[in-house]
BAGU-579027 format. One record per residue: residue number from 0; residue in three letters; chain; x, y, z of N, C-alpha, C in turn. Coordinates in steps of 0.2 Angstrom, whole numbers, m for minus. Example, Ala and Ser with C-alpha at 12.3 -4.5 7.8 and 13.67 -1.06 7.14 Angstrom:
! residues 2
0; ala; A; 66; m28; 39; 62; m22; 39; 66; m16; 39
1; ser; A; 64; m11; 35; 68; m5; 36; 64; 0; 39
! end
This chain:
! residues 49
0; unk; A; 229; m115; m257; 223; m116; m253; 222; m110; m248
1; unk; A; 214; m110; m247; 215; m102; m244; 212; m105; m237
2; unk; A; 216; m100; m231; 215; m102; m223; 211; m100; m222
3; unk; A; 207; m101; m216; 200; m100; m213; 200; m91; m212
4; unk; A; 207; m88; m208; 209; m81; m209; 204; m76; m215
5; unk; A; 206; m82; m221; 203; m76; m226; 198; m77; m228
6; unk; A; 194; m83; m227; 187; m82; m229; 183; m79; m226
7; unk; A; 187; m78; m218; 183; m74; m212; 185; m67; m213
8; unk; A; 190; m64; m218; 191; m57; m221; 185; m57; m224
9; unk; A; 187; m61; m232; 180; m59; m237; 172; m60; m233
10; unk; A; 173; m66; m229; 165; m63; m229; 164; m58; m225
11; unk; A; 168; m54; m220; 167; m48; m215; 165; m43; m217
12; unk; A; 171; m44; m225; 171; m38; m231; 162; m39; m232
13; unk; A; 162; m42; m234; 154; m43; m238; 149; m41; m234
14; unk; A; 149; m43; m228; 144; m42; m223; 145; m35; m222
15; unk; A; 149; m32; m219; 149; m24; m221; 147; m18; m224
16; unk; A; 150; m21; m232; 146; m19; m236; 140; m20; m235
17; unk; A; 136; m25; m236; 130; m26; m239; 126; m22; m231
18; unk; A; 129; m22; m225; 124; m20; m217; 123; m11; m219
19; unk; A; 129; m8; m224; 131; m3; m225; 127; m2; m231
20; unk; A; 123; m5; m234; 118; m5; m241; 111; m4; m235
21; unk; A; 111; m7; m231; 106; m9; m228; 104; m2; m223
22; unk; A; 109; 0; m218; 109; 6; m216; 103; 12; m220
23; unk; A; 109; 14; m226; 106; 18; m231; 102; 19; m232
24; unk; A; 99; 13; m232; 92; 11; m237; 86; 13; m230
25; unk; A; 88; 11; m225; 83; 11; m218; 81; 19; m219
26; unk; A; 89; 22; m217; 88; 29; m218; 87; 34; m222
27; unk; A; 87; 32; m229; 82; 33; m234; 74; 33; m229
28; unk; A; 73; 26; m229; 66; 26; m230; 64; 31; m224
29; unk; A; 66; 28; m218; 64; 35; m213; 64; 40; m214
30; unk; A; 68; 44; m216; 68; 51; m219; 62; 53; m224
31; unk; A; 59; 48; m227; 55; 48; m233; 47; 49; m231
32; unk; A; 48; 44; m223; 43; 45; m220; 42; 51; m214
33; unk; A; 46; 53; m212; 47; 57; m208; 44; 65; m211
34; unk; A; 48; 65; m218; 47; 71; m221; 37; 71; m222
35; unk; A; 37; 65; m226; 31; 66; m224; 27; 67; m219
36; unk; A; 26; 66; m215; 22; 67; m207; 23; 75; m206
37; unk; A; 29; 77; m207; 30; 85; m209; 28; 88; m212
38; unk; A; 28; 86; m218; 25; 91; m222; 18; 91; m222
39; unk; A; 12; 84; m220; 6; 83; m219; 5; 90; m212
40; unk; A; 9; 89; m205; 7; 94; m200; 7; 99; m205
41; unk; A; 12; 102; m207; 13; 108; m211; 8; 110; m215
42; unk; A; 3; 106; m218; m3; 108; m221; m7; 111; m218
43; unk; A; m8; 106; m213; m14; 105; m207; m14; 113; m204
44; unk; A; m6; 113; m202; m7; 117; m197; m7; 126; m203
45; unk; A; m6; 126; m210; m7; 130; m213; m15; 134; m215
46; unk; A; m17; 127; m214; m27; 124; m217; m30; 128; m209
47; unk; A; m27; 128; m204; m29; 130; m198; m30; 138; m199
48; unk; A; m24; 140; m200; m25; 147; m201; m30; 150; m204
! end
């Protein structure tokens, strides 16, 4: 029989993991839009010249 210790291990485990899937992914997306917003200035301000 398993004690309350270790189902509060596994699921700490799991929640970690999956917060640290989730991290990634945020900062995926961020970066994804940020690059974009940069690289549109980067035009603009190219297309000025």
């Amino acid at each position: 029989m398993h004690t309350a210790s270790f189902y509060y291990t596994v699921f700490m485990d799991e929640y970690q993991s999956s917060s640290l899937i989730w991290i990634l992914l945020i900062n995926h997306i961020s970066t994804q839009i940020l690059a974009k917003k940069y690289f549109v200035s980067n035009l603009k301000f190219i297309y000025n010249i």
